[in-house]
C-alpha angles and dihedrals in degrees: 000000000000122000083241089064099035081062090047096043081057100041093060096041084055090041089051089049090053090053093050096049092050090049087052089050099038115090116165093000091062099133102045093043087060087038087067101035089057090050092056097047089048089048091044095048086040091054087045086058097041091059089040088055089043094054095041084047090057088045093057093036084059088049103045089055090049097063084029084072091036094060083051103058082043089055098050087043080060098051090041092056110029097069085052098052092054087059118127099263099019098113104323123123118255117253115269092027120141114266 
Protein backbone atom coordinates (compact mmCIF):
# COMPACT_ATOMS: atom_id res chain seq x y z
CA UNK A 1 0.00 0.00 0.00
CA UNK A 2 1.12 3.53 -1.05
CA UNK A 3 1.63 6.22 1.43
CA UNK A 4 -1.35 8.09 -0.73
CA UNK A 5 -3.79 5.30 0.30
CA UNK A 6 -2.58 4.68 3.53
CA UNK A 7 -3.71 8.56 4.04
CA UNK A 8 -7.08 7.80 2.31
CA UNK A 9 -7.68 4.57 4.04
CA UNK A 10 -7.33 6.89 7.24
CA UNK A 11 -9.15 9.78 6.14
CA UNK A 12 -12.25 7.88 5.65
CA UNK A 13 -11.92 5.64 8.93
CA UNK A 14 -11.63 9.12 10.76
CA UNK A 15 -14.33 10.50 8.55
CA UNK A 16 -16.80 7.12 9.52
CA UNK A 17 -16.02 7.71 13.28
CA UNK A 18 -17.19 11.43 12.93
CA UNK A 19 -20.43 10.25 11.46
CA UNK A 20 -20.96 8.01 14.00
CA UNK A 21 -20.28 10.51 16.87
CA UNK A 22 -22.62 13.04 15.41
CA UNK A 23 -25.44 10.17 15.02
CA UNK A 24 -24.91 9.38 18.61
CA UNK A 25 -25.34 13.37 19.45
CA UNK A 26 -27.92 14.17 17.16
CA UNK A 27 -31.28 13.78 18.49
CA UNK A 28 -34.02 15.38 16.53
CA UNK A 29 -31.56 16.78 13.82
CA UNK A 30 -30.44 12.99 12.81
CA UNK A 31 -30.69 13.26 9.38
CA UNK A 32 -29.29 16.04 8.83
CA UNK A 33 -26.46 15.31 11.27
CA UNK A 34 -25.59 12.05 8.95
CA UNK A 35 -26.47 14.37 5.76
CA UNK A 36 -23.40 16.42 6.68
CA UNK A 37 -21.02 13.63 8.04
CA UNK A 38 -21.35 11.93 4.89
CA UNK A 39 -20.54 15.18 3.03
CA UNK A 40 -17.45 15.57 4.80
CA UNK A 41 -16.21 12.01 4.39
CA UNK A 42 -17.04 12.21 0.75
CA UNK A 43 -15.14 15.70 0.59
CA UNK A 44 -12.53 14.44 2.45
CA UNK A 45 -12.12 10.89 0.13
CA UNK A 46 -12.81 13.26 -3.11
CA UNK A 47 -9.75 15.79 -1.98
CA UNK A 48 -7.52 12.41 -1.25
CA UNK A 49 -8.10 11.55 -4.89
CA UNK A 50 -7.69 14.45 -6.02
CA UNK A 51 -4.16 14.57 -4.58
CA UNK A 52 -3.70 10.86 -5.62
CA UNK A 53 -4.69 11.89 -9.23
CA UNK A 54 -2.42 15.07 -8.90
CA UNK A 55 0.94 12.95 -7.83
CA UNK A 56 0.34 9.87 -10.58
CA UNK A 57 -0.31 12.99 -13.24
CA UNK A 58 3.30 14.48 -12.41
CA UNK A 59 4.71 10.82 -12.68
CA UNK A 60 3.39 10.39 -16.20
CA UNK A 61 4.12 14.04 -17.14
CA UNK A 62 8.13 13.05 -16.16
CA UNK A 63 7.76 9.95 -18.33
CA UNK A 64 6.18 11.20 -21.19
CA UNK A 65 8.78 13.57 -21.52
CA UNK A 66 11.19 10.95 -21.08
CA UNK A 67 10.28 9.00 -24.10
CA UNK A 68 9.32 12.24 -25.43
CA UNK A 69 13.29 12.89 -25.55
CA UNK A 70 13.92 9.39 -26.47
CA UNK A 71 11.70 9.59 -29.96
CA UNK A 72 13.73 12.55 -30.56
CA UNK A 73 17.18 11.25 -30.44
CA UNK A 74 15.59 8.34 -32.54
CA UNK A 75 14.27 11.12 -35.23
CA UNK A 76 17.44 12.89 -35.73
CA UNK A 77 19.33 9.04 -35.86
CA UNK A 78 16.86 8.68 -38.86
CA UNK A 79 17.72 11.70 -40.55
CA UNK A 80 21.06 11.13 -39.88
CA UNK A 81 20.98 7.70 -41.52
CA UNK A 82 18.54 7.64 -44.08
CA UNK A 83 20.43 10.15 -46.65
CA UNK A 84 23.14 8.03 -46.21
CA UNK A 85 21.46 4.94 -46.95
CA UNK A 86 20.20 6.29 -50.44
CA UNK A 87 23.86 6.82 -51.36
CA UNK A 88 25.26 5.15 -54.86
CA UNK A 89 26.93 1.65 -53.27
CA UNK A 90 25.04 1.60 -49.84
CA UNK A 91 23.00 -1.40 -50.46
CA UNK A 92 22.18 -1.21 -53.87
CA UNK A 93 23.04 -4.10 -56.44
CA UNK A 94 25.89 -3.54 -58.79
CA UNK A 95 25.03 -2.84 -62.52
CA UNK A 96 24.86 -5.94 -64.72
CA UNK A 97 23.82 -8.41 -61.45
CA UNK A 98 21.17 -11.29 -61.91
CA UNK A 99 18.08 -10.39 -61.10
Amino acid sequence: MTGVEVEVEAEVVMAWREAEAVRALAGADRDVADYRAEMRAHTRGLGALSRTQIDHCAGHKAEVARVNTGLARVEAGLHHIVPLSVQPGCGARPQGAAN
